[in-house]
Biopython code that builds the backbone (N, CA, C, O; Angstrom):
import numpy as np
from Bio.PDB.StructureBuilder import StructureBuilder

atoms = [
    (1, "UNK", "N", (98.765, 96.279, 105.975)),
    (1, "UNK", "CA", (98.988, 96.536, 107.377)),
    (1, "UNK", "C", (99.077, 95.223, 108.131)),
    (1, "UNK", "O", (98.609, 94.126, 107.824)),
    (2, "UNK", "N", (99.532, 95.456, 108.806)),
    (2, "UNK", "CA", (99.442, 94.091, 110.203)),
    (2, "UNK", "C", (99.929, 94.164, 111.484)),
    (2, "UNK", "O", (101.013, 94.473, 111.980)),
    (3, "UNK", "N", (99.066, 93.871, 111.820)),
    (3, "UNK", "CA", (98.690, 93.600, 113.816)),
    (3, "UNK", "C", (99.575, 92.720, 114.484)),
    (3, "UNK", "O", (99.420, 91.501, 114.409)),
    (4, "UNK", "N", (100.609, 93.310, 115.215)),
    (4, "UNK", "CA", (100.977, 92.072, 115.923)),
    (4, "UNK", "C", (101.803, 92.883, 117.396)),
    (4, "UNK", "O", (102.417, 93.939, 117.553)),
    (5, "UNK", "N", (101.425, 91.768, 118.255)),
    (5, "UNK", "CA", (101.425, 92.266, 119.886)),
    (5, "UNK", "C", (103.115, 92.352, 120.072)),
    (5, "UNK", "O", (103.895, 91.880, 119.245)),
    (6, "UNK", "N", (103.568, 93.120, 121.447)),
    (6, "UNK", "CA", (104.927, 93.319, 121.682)),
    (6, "UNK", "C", (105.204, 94.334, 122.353)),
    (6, "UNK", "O", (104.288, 94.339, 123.175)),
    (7, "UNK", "N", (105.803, 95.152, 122.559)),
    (7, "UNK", "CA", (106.541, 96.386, 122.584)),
    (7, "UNK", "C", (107.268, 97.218, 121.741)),
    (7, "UNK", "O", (108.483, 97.022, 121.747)),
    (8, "UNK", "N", (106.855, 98.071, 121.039)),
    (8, "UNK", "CA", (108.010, 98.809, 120.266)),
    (8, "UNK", "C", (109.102, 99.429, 120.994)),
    (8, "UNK", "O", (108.834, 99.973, 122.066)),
    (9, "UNK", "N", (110.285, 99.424, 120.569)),
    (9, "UNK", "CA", (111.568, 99.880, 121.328)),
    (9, "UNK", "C", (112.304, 101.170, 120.291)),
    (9, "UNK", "O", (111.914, 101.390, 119.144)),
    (10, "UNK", "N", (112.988, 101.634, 120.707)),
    (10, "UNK", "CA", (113.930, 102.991, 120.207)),
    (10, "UNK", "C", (114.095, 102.064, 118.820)),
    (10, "UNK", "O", (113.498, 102.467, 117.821)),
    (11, "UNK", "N", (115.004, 100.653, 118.712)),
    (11, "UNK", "CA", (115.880, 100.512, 117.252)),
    (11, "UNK", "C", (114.496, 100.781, 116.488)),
    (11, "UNK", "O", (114.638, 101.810, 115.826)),
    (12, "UNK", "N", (113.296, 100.280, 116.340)),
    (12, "UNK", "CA", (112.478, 100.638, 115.615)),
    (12, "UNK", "C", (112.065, 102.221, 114.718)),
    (12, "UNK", "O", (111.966, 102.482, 113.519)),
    (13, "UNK", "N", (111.890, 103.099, 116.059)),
    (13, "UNK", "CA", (112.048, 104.206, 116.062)),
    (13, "UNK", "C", (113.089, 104.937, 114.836)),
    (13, "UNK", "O", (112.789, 105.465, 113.765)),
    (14, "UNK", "N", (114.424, 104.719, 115.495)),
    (14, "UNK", "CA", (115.390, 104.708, 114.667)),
    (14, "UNK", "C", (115.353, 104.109, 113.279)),
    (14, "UNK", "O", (116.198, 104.477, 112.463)),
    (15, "UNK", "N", (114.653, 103.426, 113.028)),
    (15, "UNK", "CA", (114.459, 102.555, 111.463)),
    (15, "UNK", "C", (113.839, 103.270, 110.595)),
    (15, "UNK", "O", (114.179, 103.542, 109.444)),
    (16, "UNK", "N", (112.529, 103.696, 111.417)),
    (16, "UNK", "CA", (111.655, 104.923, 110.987)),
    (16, "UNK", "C", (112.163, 105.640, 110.331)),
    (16, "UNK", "O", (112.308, 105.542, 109.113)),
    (17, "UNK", "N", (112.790, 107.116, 111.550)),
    (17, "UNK", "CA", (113.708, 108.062, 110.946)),
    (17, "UNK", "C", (114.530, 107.962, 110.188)),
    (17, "UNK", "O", (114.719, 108.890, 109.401)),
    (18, "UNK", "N", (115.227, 106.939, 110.148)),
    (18, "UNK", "CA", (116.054, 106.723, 109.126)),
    (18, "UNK", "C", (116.011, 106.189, 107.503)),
    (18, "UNK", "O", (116.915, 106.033, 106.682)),
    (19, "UNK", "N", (114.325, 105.954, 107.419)),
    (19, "UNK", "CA", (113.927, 105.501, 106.365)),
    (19, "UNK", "C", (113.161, 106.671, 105.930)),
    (19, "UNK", "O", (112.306, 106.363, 105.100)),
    (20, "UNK", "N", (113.191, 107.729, 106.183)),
    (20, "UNK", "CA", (112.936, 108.802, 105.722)),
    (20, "UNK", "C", (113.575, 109.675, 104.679)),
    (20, "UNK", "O", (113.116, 110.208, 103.669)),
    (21, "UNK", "N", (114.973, 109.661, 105.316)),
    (21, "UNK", "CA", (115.809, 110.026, 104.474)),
    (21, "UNK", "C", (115.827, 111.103, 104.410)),
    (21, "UNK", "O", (115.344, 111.595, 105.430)),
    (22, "UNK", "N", (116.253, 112.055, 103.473)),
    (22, "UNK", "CA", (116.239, 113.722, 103.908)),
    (22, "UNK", "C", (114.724, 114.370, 103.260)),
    (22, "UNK", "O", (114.657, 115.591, 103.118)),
    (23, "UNK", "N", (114.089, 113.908, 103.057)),
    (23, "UNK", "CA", (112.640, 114.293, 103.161)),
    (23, "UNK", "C", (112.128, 114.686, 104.200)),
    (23, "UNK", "O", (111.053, 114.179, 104.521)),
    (24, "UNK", "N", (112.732, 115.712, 105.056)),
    (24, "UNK", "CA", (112.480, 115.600, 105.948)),
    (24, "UNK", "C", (110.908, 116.674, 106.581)),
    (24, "UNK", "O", (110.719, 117.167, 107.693)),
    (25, "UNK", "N", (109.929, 116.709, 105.179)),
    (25, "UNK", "CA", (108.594, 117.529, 105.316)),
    (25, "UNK", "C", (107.909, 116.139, 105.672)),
    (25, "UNK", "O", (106.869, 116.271, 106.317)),
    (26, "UNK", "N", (108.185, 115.175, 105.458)),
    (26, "UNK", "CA", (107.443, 114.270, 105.834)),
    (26, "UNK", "C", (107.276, 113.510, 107.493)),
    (26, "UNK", "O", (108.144, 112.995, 108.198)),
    (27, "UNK", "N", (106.136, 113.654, 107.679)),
    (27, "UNK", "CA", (105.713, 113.408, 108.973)),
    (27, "UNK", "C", (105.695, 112.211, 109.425)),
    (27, "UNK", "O", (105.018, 111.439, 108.745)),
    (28, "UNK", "N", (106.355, 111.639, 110.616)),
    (28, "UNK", "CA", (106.320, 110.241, 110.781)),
    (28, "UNK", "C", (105.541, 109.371, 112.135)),
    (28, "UNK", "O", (105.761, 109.461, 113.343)),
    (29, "UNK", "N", (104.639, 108.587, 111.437)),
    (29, "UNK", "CA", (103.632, 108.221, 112.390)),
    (29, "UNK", "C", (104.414, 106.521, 113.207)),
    (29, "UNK", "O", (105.227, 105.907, 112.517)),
    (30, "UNK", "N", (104.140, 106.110, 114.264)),
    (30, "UNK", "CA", (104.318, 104.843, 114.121)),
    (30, "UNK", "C", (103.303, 103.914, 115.197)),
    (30, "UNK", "O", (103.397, 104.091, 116.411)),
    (31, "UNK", "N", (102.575, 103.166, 114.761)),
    (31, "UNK", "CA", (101.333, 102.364, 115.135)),
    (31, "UNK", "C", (102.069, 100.798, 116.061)),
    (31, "UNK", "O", (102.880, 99.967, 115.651)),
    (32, "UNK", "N", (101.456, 100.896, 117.213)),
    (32, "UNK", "CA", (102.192, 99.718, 118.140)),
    (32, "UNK", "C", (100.910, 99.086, 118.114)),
    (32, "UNK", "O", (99.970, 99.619, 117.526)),
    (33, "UNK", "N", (100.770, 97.718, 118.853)),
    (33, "UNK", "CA", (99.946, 96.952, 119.312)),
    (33, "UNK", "C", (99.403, 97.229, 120.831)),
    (33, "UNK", "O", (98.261, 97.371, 121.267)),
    (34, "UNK", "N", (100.683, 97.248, 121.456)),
    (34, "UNK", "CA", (100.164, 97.171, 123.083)),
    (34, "UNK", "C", (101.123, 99.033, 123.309)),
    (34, "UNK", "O", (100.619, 100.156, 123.270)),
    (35, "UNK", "N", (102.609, 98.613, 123.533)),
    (35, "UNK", "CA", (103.352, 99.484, 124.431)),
    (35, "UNK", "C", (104.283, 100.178, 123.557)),
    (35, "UNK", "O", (104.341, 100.050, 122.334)),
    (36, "UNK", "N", (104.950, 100.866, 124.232)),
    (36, "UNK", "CA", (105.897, 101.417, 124.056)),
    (36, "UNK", "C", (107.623, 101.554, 125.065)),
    (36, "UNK", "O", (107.580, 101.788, 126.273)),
    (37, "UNK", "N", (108.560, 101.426, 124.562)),
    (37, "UNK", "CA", (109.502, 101.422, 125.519)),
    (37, "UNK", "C", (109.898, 102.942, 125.896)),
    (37, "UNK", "O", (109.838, 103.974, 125.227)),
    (38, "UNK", "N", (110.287, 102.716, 127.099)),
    (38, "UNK", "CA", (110.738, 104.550, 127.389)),
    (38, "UNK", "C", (111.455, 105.288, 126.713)),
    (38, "UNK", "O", (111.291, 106.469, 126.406)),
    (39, "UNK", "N", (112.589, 104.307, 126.377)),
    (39, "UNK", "CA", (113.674, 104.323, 125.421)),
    (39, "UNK", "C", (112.914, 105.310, 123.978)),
    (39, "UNK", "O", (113.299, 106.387, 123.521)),
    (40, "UNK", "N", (111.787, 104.480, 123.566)),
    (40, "UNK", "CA", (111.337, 104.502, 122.335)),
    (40, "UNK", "C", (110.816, 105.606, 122.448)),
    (40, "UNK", "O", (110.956, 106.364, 121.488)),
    (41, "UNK", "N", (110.126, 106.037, 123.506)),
    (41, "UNK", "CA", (109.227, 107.656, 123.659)),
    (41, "UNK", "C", (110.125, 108.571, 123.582)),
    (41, "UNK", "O", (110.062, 109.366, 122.644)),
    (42, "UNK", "N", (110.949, 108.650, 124.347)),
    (42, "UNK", "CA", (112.254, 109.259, 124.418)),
    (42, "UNK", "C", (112.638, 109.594, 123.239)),
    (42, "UNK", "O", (112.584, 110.808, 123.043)),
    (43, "UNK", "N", (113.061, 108.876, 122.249)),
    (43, "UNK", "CA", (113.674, 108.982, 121.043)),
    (43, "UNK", "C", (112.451, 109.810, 119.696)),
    (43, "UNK", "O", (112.800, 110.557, 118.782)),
    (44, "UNK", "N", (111.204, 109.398, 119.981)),
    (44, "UNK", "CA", (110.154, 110.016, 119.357)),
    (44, "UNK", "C", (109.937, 111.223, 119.582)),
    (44, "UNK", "O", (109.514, 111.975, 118.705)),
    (45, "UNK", "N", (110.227, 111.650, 120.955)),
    (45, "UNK", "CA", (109.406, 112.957, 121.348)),
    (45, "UNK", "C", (110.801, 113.845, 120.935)),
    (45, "UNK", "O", (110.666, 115.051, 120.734)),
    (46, "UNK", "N", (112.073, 113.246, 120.821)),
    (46, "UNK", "CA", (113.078, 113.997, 120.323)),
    (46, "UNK", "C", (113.065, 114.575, 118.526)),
    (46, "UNK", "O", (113.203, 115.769, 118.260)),
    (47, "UNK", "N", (112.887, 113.555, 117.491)),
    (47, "UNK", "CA", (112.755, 113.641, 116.785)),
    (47, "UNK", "C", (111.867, 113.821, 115.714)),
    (47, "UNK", "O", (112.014, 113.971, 114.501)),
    (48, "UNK", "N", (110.597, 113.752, 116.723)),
    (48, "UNK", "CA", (109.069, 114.502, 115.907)),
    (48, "UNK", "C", (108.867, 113.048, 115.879)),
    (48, "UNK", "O", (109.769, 113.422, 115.129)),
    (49, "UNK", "N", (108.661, 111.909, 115.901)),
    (49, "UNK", "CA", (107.732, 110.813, 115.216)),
    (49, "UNK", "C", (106.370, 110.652, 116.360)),
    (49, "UNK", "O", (106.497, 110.740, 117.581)),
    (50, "UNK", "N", (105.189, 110.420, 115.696)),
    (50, "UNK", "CA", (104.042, 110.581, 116.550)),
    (50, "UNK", "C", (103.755, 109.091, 116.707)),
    (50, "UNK", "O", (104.041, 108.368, 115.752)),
    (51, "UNK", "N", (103.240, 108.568, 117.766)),
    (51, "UNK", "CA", (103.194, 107.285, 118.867)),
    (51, "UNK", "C", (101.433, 107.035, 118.627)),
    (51, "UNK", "O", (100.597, 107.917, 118.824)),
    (52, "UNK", "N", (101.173, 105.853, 118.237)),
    (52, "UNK", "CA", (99.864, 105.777, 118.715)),
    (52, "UNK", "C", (99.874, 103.936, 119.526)),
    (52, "UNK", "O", (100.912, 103.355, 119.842)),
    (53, "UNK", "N", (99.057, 103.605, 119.624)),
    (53, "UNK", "CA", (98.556, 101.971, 119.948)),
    (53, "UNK", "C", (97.532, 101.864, 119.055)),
    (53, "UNK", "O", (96.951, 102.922, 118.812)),
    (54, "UNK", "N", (97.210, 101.043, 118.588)),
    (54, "UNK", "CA", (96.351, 100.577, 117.780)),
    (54, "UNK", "C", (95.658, 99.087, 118.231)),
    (54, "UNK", "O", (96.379, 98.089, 118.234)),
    (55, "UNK", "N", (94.252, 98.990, 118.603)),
    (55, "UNK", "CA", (93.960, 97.593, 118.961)),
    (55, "UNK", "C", (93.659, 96.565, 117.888)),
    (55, "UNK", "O", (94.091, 96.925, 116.793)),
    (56, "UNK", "N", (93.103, 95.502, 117.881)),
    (56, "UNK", "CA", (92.719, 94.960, 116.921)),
    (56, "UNK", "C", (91.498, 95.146, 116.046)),
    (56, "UNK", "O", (91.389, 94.843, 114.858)),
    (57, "UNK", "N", (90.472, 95.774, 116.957)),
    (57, "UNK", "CA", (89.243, 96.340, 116.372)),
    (57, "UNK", "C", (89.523, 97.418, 115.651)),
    (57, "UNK", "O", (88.625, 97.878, 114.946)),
    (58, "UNK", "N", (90.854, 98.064, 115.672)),
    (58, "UNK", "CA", (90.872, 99.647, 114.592)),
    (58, "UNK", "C", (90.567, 100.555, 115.916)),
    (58, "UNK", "O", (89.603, 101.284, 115.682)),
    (59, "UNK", "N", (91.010, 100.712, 117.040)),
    (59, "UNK", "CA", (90.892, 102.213, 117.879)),
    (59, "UNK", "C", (92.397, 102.352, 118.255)),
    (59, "UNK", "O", (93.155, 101.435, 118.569)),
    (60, "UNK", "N", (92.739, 103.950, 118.141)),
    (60, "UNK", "CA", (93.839, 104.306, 117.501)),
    (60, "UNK", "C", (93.722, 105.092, 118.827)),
    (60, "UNK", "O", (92.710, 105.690, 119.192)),
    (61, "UNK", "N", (95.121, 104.998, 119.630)),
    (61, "UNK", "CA", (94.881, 106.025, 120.799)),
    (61, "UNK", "C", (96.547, 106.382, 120.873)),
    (61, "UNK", "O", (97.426, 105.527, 120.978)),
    (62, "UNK", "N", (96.816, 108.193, 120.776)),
    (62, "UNK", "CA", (97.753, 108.695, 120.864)),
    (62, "UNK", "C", (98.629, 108.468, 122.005)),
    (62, "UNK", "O", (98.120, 108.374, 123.122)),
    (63, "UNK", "N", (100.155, 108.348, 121.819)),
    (63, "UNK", "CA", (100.575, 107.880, 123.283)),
    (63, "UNK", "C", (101.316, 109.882, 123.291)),
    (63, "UNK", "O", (100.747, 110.754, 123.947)),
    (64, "UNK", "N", (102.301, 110.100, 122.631)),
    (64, "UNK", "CA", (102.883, 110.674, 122.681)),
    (64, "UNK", "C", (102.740, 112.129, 122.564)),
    (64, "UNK", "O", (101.625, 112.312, 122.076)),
    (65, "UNK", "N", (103.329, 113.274, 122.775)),
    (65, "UNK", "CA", (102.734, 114.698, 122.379)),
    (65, "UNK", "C", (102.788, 115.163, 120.902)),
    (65, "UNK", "O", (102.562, 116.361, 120.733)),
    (66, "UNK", "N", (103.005, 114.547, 119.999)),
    (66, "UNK", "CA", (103.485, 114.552, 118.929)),
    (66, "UNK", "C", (101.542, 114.554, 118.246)),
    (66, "UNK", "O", (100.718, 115.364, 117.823)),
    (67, "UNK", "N", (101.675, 112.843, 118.574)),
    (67, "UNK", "CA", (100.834, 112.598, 118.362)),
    (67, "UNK", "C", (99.184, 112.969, 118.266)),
    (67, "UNK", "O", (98.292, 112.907, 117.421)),
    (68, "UNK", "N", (99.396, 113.509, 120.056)),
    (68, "UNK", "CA", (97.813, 114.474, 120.558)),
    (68, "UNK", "C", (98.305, 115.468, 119.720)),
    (68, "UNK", "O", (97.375, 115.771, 118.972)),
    (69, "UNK", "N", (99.354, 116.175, 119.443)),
    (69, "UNK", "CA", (98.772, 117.294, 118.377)),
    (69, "UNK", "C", (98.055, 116.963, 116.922)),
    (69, "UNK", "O", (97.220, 117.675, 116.364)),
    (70, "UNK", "N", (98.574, 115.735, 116.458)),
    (70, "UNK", "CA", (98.382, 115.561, 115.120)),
    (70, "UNK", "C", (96.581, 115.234, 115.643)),
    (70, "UNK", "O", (95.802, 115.921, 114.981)),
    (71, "UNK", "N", (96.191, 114.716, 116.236)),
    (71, "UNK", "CA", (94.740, 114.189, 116.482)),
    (71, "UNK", "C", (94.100, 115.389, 116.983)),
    (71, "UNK", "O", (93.013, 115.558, 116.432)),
    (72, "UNK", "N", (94.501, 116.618, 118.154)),
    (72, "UNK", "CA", (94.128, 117.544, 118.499)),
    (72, "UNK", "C", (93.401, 118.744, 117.361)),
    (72, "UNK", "O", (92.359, 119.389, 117.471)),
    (73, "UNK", "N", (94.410, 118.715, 116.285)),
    (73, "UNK", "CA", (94.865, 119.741, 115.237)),
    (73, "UNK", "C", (93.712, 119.705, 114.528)),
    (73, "UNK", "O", (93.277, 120.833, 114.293)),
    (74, "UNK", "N", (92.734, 118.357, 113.888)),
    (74, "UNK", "CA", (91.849, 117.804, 113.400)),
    (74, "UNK", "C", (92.067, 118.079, 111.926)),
    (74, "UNK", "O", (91.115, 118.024, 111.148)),
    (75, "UNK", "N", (93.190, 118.348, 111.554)),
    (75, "UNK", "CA", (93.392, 118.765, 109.862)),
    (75, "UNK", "C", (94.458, 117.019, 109.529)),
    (75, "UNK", "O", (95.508, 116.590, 110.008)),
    (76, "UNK", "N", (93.872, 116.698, 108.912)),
    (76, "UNK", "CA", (94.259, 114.889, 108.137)),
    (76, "UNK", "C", (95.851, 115.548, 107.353)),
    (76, "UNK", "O", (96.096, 116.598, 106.759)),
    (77, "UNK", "N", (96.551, 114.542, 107.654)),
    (77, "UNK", "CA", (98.095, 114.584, 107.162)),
    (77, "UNK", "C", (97.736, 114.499, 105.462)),
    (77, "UNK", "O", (96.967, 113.694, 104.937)),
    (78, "UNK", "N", (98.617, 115.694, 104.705)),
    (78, "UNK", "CA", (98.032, 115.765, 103.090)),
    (78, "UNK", "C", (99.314, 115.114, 102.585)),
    (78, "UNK", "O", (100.475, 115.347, 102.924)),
    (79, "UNK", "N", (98.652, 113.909, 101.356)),
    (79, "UNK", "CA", (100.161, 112.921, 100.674)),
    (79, "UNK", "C", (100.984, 113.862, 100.283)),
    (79, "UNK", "O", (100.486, 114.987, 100.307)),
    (80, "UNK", "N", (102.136, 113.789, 99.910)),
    (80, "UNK", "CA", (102.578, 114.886, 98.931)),
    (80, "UNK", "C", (102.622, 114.419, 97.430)),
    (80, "UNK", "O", (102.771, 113.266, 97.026)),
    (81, "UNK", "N", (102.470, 115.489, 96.743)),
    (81, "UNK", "CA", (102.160, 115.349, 95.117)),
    (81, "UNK", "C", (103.096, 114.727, 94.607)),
    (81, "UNK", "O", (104.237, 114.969, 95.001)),
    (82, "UNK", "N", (102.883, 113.818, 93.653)),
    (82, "UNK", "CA", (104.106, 113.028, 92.864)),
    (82, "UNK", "C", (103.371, 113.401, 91.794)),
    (82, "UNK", "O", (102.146, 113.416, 91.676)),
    (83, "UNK", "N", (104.595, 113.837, 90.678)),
    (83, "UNK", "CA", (104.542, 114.050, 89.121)),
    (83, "UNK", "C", (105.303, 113.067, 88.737)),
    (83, "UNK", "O", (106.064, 112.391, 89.429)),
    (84, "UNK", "N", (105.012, 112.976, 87.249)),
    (84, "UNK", "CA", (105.704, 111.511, 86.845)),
    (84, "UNK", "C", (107.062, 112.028, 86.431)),
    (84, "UNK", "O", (107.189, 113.208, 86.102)),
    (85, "UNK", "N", (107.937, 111.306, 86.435)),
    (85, "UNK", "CA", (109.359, 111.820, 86.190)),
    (85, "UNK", "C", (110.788, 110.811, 85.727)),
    (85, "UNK", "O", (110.411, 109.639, 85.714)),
    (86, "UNK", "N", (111.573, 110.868, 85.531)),
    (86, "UNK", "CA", (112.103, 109.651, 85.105)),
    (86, "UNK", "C", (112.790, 108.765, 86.547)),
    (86, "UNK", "O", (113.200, 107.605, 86.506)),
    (87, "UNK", "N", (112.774, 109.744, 87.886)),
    (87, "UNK", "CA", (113.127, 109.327, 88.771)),
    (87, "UNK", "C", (111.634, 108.633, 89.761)),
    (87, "UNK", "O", (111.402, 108.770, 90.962)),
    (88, "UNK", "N", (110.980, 108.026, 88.897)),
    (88, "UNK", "CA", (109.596, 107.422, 89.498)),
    (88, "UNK", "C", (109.944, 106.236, 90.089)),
    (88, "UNK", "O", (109.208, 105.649, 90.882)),
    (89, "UNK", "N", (111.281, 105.759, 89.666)),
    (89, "UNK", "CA", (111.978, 104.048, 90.362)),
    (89, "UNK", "C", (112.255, 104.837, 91.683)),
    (89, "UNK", "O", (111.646, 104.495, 92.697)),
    (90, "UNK", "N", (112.924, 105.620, 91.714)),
    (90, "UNK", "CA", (113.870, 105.724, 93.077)),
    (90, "UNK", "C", (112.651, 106.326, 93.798)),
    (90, "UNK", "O", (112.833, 106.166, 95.005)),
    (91, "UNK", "N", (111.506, 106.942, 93.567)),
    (91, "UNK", "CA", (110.676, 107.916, 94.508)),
    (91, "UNK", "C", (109.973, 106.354, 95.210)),
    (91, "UNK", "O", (109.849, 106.264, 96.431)),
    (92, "UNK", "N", (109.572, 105.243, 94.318)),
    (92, "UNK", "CA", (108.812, 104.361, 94.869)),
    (92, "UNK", "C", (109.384, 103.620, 95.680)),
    (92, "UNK", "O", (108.719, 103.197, 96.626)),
    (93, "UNK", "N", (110.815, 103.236, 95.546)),
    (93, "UNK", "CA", (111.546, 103.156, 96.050)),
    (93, "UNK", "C", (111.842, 103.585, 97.683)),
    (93, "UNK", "O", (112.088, 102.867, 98.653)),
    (94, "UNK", "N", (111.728, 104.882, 97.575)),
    (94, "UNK", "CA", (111.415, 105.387, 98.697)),
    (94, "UNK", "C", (110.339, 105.546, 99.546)),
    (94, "UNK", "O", (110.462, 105.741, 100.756)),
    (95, "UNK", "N", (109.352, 105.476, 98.993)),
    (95, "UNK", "CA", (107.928, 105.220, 99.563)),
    (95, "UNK", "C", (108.186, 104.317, 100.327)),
    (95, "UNK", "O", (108.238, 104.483, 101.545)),
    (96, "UNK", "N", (108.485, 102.706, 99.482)),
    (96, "UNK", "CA", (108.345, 101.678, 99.912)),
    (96, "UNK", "C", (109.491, 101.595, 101.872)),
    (96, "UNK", "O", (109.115, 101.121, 102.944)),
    (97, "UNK", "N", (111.004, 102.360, 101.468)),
    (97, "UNK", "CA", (111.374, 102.434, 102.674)),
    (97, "UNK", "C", (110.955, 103.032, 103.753)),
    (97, "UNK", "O", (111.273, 102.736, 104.904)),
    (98, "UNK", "N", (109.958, 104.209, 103.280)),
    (98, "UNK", "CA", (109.169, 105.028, 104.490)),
    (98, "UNK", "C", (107.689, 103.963, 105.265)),
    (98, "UNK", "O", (106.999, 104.285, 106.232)),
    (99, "UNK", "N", (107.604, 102.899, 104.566)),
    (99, "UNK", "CA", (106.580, 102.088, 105.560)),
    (99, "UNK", "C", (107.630, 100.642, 105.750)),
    (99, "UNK", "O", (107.975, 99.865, 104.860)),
    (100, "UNK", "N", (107.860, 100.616, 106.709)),
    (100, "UNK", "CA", (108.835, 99.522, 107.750)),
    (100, "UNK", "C", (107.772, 98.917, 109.052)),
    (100, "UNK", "O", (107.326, 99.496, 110.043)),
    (101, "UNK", "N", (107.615, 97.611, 108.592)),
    (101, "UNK", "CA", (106.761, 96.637, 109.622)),
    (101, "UNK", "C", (107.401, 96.156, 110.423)),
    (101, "UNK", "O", (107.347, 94.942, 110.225)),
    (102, "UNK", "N", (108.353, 96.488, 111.722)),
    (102, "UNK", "CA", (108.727, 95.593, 112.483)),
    (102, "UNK", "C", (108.175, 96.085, 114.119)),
    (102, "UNK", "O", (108.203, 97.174, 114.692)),
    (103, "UNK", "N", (107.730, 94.863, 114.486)),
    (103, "UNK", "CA", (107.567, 95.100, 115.658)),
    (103, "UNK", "C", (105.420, 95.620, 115.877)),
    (103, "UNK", "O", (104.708, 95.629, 116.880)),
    (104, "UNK", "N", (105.229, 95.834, 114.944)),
    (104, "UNK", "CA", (104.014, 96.548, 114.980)),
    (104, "UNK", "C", (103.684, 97.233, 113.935)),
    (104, "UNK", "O", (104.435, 96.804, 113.060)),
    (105, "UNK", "N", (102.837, 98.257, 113.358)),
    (105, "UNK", "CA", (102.911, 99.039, 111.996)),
    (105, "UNK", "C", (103.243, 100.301, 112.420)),
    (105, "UNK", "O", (103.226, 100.934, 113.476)),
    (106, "UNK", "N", (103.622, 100.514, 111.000)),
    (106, "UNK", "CA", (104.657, 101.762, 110.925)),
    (106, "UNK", "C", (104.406, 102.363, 109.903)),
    (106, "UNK", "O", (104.539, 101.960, 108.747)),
    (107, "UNK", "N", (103.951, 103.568, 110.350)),
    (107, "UNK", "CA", (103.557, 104.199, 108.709)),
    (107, "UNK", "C", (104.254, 106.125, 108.588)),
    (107, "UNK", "O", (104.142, 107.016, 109.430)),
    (108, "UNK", "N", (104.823, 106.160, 107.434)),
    (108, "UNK", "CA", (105.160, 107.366, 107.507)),
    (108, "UNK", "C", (104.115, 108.315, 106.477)),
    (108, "UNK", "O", (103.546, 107.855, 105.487)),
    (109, "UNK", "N", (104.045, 109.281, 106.803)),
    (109, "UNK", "CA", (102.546, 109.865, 105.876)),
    (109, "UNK", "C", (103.639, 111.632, 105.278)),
    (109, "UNK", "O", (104.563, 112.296, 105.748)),
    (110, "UNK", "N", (102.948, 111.665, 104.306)),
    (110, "UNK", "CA", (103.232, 113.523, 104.345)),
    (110, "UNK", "C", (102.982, 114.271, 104.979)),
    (110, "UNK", "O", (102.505, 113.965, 106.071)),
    (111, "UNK", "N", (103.214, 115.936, 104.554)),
    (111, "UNK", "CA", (102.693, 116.744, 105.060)),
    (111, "UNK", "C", (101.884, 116.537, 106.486)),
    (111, "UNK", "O", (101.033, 115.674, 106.705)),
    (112, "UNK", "N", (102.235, 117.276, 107.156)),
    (112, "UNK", "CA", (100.736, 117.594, 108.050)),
    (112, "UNK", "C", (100.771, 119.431, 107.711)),
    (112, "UNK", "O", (99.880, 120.157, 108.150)),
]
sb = StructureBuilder()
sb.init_structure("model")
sb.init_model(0)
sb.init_chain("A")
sb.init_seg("    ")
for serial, (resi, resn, name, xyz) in enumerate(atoms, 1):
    if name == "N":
        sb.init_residue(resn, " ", resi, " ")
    sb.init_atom(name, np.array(xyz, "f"), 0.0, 1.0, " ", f" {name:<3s}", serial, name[0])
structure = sb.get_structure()
């Protein structure tokens, strides 16, 4: 993970979703430092991705409605199951594109 101050904006957003790919059971979180752009809320609250801020001490505060549900709900986002398979390159593969560091952290999780 890593901390770093700014604004997150929509292209971010967009990086997100798009590093998802058609998996689309998977739930997408994304962790800022300070803010958020309107632009960027806008584009989240359209496409399901949940908004938090994150300080440096570790307190995690929801910006978006996405978000207060996922924290409201109190049931923890479940990974989804990986079996081993010969397509274990391309799944990690994909993991690896579903967490994208720019701008702030960004994490995409399974299930909720």
């Amino acid at each position: 993970m890593k901390w770093k101050g700014g604004a997150a904006g929509r292209p971010e957003m967009q990086q997100l979703y798009g590093a998802r790919g058609t998996d689309t059971k998977k739930a997408l979180f994304f962790f800022a430092a300070s803010a958020y752009s309107k632009a960027a809320i806008g584009y989240a609250d359209e496409v399901g991705i949940g908004l938090f801020t994150y300080d440096p001490v570790g307190v995690m505060t929801p910006i978006n409605g996405v978000a207060q549900r996922v924290i409201s709900s109190g049931t923890p986002a479940t990974p989804p199951t990986v079996t081993p398979s010969s397509q274990d390159g391309l799944f990690i593969g994909a993991l690896l594109l579903a967490i994208v560091v720019i701008g702030g952290i960004v994490i995409a999780l399974g299930h909720i």
